[in-house]
C-alpha positions in Angstrom: 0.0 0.0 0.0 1.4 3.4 -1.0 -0.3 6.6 0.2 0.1 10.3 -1.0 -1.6 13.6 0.3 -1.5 17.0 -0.9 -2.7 20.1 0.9 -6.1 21.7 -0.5 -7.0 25.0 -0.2 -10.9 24.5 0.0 -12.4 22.4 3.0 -12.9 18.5 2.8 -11.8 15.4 2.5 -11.2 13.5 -1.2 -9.8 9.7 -1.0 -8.5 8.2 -4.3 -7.4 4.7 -4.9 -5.5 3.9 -7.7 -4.0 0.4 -7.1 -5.4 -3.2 -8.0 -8.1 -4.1 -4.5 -10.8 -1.8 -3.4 -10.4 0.2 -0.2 -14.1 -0.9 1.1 -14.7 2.7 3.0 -18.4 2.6 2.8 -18.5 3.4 6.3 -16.5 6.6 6.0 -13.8 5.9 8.2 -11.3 7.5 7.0 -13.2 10.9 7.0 -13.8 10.1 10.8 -10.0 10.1 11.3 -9.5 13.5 9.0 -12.1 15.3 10.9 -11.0 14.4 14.6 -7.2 15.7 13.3 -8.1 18.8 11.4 -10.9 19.9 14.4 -8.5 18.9 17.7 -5.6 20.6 16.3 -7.5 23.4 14.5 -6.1 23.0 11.0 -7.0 24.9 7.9 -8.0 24.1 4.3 -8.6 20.3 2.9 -7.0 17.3 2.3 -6.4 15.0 -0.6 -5.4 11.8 -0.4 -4.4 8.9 -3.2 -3.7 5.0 -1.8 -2.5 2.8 -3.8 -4.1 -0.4 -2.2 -2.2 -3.7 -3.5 -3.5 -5.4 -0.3 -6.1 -8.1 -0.9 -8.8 -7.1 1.5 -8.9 -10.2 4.4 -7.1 -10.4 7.6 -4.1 -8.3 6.0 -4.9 -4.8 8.4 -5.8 -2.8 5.2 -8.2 -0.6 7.1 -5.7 -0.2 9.8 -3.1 0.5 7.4 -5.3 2.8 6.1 -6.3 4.8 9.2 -2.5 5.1 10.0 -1.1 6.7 6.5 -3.9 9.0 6.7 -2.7 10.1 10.2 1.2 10.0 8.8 0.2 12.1 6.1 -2.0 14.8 8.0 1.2 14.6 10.6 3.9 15.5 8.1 1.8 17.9 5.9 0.8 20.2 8.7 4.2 19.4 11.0 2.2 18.5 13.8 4.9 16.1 15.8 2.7 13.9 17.1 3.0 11.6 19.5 3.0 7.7 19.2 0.0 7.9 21.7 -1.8 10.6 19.3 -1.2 8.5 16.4 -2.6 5.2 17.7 -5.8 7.2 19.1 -6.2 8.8 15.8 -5.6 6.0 13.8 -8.1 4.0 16.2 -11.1 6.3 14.8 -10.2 4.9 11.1 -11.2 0.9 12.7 -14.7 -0.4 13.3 -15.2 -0.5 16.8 -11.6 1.5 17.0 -10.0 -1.8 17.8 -6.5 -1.9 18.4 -5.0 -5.0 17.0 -3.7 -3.8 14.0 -2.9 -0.1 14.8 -0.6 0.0 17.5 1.9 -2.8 16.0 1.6 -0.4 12.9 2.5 2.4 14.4 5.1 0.6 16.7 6.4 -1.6 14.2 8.0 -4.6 15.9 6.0 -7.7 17.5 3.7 -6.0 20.0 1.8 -7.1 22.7 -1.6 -4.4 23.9 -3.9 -4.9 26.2 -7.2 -2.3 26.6 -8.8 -1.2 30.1 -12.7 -0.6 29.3 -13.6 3.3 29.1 -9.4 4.2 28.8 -9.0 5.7 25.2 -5.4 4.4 24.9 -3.8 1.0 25.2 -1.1 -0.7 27.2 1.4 -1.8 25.2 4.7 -3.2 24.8 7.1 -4.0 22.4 9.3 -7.4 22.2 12.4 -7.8 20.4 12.9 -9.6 17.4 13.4 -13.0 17.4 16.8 -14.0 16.0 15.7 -17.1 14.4 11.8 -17.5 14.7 10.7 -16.4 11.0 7.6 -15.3 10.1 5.6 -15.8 6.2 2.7 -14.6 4.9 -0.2 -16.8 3.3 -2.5 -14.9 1.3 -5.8 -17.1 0.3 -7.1 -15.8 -3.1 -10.0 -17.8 -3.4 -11.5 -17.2 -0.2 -13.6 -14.0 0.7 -13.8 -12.0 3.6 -17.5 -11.0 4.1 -18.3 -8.7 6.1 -15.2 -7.2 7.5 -14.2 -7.0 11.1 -17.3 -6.5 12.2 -18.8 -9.9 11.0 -16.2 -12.1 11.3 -16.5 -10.8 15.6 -20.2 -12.7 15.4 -19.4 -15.7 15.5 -17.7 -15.6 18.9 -20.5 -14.1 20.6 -20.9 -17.5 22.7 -18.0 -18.0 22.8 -18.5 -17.6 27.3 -15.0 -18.9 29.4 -15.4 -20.3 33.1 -12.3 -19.8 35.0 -10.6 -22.4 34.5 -10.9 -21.6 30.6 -9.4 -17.9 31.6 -6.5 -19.5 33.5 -6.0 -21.8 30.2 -6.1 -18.4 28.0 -3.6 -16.7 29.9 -1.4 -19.6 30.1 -1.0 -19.9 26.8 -0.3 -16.2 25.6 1.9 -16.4 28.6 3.9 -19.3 26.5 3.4 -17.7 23.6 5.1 -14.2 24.6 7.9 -16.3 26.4 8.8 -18.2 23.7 9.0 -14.6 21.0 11.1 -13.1 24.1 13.4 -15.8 24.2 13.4 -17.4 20.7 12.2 -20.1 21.6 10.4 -21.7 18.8 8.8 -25.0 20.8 7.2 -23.0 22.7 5.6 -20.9 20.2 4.9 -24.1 18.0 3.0 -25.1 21.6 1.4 -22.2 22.7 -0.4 -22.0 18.9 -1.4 -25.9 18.6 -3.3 -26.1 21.5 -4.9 -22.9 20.9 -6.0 -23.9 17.7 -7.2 -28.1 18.5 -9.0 -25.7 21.3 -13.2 -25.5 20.1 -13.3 -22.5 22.0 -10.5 -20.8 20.7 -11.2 -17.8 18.1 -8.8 -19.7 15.9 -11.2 -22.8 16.2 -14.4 -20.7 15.9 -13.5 -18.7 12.9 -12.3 -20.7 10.4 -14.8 -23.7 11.7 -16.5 -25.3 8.2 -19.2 -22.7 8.4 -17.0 -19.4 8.3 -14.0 -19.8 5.9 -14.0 -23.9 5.5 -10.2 -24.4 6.5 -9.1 -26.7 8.9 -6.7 -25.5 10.8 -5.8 -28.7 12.6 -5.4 -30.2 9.2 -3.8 -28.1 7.4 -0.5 -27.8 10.4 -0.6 -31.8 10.4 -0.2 -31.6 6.8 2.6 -28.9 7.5 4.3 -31.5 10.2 4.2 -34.1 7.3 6.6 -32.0 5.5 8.8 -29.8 7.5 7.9 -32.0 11.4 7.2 -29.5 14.4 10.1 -26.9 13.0 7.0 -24.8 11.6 3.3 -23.7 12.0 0.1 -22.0 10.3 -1.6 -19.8 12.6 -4.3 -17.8 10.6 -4.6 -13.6 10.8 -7.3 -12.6 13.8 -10.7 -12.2 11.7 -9.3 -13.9 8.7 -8.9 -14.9 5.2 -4.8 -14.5 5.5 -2.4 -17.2 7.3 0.9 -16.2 9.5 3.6 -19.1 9.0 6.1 -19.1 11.7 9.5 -21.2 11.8 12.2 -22.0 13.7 14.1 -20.4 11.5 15.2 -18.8 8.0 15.9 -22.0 6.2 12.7 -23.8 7.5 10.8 -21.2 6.9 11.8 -21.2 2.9 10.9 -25.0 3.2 7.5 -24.0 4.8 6.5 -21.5 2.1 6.9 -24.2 -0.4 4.9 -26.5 1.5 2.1 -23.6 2.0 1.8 -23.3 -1.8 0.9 -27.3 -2.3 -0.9 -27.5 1.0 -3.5 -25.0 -0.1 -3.5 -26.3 -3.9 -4.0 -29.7 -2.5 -7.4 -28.1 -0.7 -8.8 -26.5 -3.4 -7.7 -23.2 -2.4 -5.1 -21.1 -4.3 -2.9 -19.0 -2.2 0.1 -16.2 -2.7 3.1 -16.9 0.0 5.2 -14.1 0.8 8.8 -14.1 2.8 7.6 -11.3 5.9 10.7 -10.7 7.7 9.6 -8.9 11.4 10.6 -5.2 11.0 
């Protein structure tokens, strides 16, 4: 996604896309975010902005990404020196519901754990280091739609309800999840994300169950293990359709996007694979 903005004398707010995927801003979200900056910080004239959009709409952050070049732009045109806490709470306005999940990593950059206090307008969050070996890939479904957005894909965990004892399993296994990113420790990771998704009351479980985007994510990381053992995993992207691949490290993880092409071929489901190194 590339994004340019130009100053305007008159008014308003104009948002051109020129690249190959739609940018899906039916809901004016992006107008939101323009109006909060120009009426907070008391700016003059208009805006004009053109996105190239490249990104395949589906568990990929495009509104997020979005929301946060807007806010870039706006930032640099007008010199405003915002602050990393500004940006993610402007940026936030540009997200249904103004959830987080996407924003603040892209703002951050990094791997990037946030938590949210009900009726706080900003985030905890922190930022871990980059794993020397653990290697992340991107798996981009082409046949599989995103309906819906966000918003929709949120509906199927409303009963989705945790006792205890299911809280105490949650937290232990981002706990193991987090340990293993901090200390590069790719069994634990490769643990942390199997039992989460074999779990039927994980989001993993309930959103890509047969009646939301039909993949198995049980079978496809068996058929993963077949190939490459328990040196790699599919995890797929919060609300879906795109899949993270993570390895133990560079070479496996050139092994595993081979493997993700013919995996998804062999289930009737074409896919682009992409080498993400962590920035």
């Amino acid at each position: 996604m590339e994004t340019q903005g130009s100053w305007k004398k008159e008014p308003g707010f104009s948002l051109e896309n020129s690249g190959r995927y739609p940018l899906h801003n039916e809901d004016r979200l992006t107008d939101k975010v323009v109006a909060a900056m120009f009426r907070e910080k008391e700016l003059e004239g208009g805006l004009h902005v053109v996105i190239k959009n490249n990104m395949k709409p589906g568990g990929l952050g495009v509104s997020g990404a979005r929301a946060i070049a807007i806010v870039e732009v706006i930032n640099n045109l007008y010199r405003l020196n915002l602050t990393e806490q500004e940006k993610i709470r402007y940026a936030s306005l540009g997200e249904p519901d103004e959830h987080l999940d996407n924003v603040v990593p892209g703002i951050i950059g990094g791997i990037v754990i946030s938590s949210r206090i009900n009726g706080q307008p900003l985030p905890r969050y922190s930022r871990i280091p980059t794993p020397a070996t653990i290697t992340p890939s991107l798996i981009v479904p082409l046949t599989i739609v995103k309906e819906g957005g966000t918003a929709k894909a949120r509906e199927v965990l409303d009963g989705l309800n945790y006792n205890w004892r299911e809280w105490v399993r949650l937290t232990e296994l981002s706990q193991l999840m987090a340990a293993g990113l901090r200390e590069d420790d790719f069994r634990k990771v490769w643990e942390s994300i199997n039992d989460y998704s074999r779990w039927e009351k994980s989001v993993t479980y309930a959103r890509n169950a047969e009646d939301v985007y039909q993949v198995d994510v049980h079978d496809l990381n068996m058929r993963l293990e077949q190939i490459v053992g328990k040196e790699a995993i599919f995890t797929p992207s919060g609300a879906g359709t795109a899949w993270l691949g993570l390895a133990a490290d560079p070479a496996v993880a050139h092994r595993q996007r081979i493997a993700a092409e013919r995996i998804f071929r062999e289930i009737n489901k074409s896919a682009d694979v992409f080498e993400t190194p962590f920035h």
